[in-house]
N, C-alpha and C positions, 0 to 999 in steps of 0.2 A: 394532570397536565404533563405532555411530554420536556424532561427539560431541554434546551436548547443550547446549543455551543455552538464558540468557531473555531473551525480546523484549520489552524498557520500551518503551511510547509514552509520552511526553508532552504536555502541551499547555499553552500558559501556564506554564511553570514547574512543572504540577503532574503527577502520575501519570495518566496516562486509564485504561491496561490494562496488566498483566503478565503473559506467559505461558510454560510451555516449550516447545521446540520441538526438533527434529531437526533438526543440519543436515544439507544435502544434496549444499549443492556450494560452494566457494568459490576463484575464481581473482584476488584479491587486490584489485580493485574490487567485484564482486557476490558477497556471500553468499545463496546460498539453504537457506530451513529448513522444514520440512514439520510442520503444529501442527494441531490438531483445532481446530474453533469454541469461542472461548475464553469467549464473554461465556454467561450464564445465559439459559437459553430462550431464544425465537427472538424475531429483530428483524427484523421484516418493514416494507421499507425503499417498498412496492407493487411496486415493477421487480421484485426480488429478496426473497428469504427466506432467512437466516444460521441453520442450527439445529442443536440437536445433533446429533452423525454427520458432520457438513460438516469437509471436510479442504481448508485454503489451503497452497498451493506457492505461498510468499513469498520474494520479488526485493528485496534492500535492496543500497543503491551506496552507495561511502563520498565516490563524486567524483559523484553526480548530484540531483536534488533532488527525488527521489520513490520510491515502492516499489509493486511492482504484486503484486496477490497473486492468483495463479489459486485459484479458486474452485469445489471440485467436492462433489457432495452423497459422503456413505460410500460409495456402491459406486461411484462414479467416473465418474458423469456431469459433464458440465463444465456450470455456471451460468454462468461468465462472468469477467469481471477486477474487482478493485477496484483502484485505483489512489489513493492519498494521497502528495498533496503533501505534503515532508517538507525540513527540511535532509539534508544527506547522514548517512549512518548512523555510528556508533562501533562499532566491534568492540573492547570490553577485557573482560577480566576473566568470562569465560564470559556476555557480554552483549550484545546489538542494541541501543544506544540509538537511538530515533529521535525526534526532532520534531515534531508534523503542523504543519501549516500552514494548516488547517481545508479549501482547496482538494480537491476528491475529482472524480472520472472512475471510470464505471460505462462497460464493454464485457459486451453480451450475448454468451454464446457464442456466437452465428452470427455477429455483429459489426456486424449490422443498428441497434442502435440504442447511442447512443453519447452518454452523460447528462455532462455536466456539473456538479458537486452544489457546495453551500455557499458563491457565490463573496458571498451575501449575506454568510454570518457572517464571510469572509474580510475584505471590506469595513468589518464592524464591530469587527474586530479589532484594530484602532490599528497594524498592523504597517507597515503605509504610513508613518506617522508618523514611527513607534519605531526600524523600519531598514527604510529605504529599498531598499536592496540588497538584502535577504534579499525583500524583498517581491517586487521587480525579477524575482528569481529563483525565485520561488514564481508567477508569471504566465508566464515563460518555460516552465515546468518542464509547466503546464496546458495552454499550448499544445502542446509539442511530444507528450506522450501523447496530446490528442486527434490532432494528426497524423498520429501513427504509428498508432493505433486506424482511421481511413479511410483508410489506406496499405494496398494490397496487401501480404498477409499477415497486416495487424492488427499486434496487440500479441502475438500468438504468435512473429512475425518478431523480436520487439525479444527475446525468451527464448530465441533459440535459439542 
C-alpha cells in the first residue's frame, strides 16, 4: 500500500495550502509524493494554467532549499516544473512541512523559457532583515534551479 501524507505549506507563520498526497519515493534526503491540483478552479498564472485533473510529481529535500514539482495535465501531458523556494522540508508525523520563501522558477516543458517569479514580494518580505542566512539561502537556492533549468538536461536531470 501506498503510504499517504499531508503536504502543509506555509508562509509567514501562517497555513497557505494543505493537501494529500501519495508518496512515491523516498531515499532519506528527497521525498517524492504524487497529489491532484489542490487549490479550487484554475489559477491561470498566463505562462501556465493549474486546473483540475492536473497531477504534480513533487520533489521535497530535507538538506536543500527548494521543492520542484513536475507538472502534467490528467492524461499526462507534461506543462512544465514549478519550482518554490522553500527552507528544507520536515518529514514527521505522516507530514511534508514546508516553508516557501515567496521566491518561485517556472521551466516550460520544452525548457525554452525559464521565468523567474516573486523576487518583488521576496524583497518585500522583511526576510533579508529578519534572517539574513535563510535569505542568503533562499537567493542561493533561485540561483542554482535556474542553473540547472539551462543546463543540459534541465531540471529533469536534477529528478533523476
Amino acid at each position: 500500500m501506498t503510504p499517504q501524507l499531508t503536504v502543509v505549506l506555509t508562509k509567514a507563520g501562517r497555513t497557505k495550502i494543505r493537501y494529500p498526497a501519495a508518496q512515491v519515493a523516498d531515499d532519506g534526503d528527497r521525498i517524492s509524493v504524487r497529489a491532484p491540483w489542490a487549490a479550487e478552479g484554475v489559477r491561470d498564472f498566463g505562462f501556465v494554467r493549474f486546473e483540475p485533473g492536473d497531477v504534480f510529481i513533487e520533489h521535497f529535500w530535507r538538506t536543500r532549499w527548494y521543492a520542484v514539482k513536475e507538472v502534467r495535465t490528467g492524461d499526462g501531458v507534461l506543462k512544465g516544473w514549478y519550482c518554490d523556494v522553500t527552507r528544507p522540508a520536515l518529514v514527521q508525523s505522516g507530514k511534508i512541512l514546508v516553508e516557501d520563501l515567496d521566491l518561485d522558477l517556472w521551466v516550460s516543458a520544452d525548457g525554452t523559457s525559464v521565468l523567474r517569479l516573486d523576487e518583488d514580494e521576496f524583497a518585500e518580505s522583511g526576510l533579508t532583515a529578519s534572517d539574513p542566512e535563510a535569505a542568503a539561502q533562499a537567493v542561493r537556492a533561485l540561483d542554482a534551479l535556474d542553473d540547472q533549468a539551462r543546463s543540459a538536461g534541465g531540471l529533469a536531470a536534477l529528478l533523476t
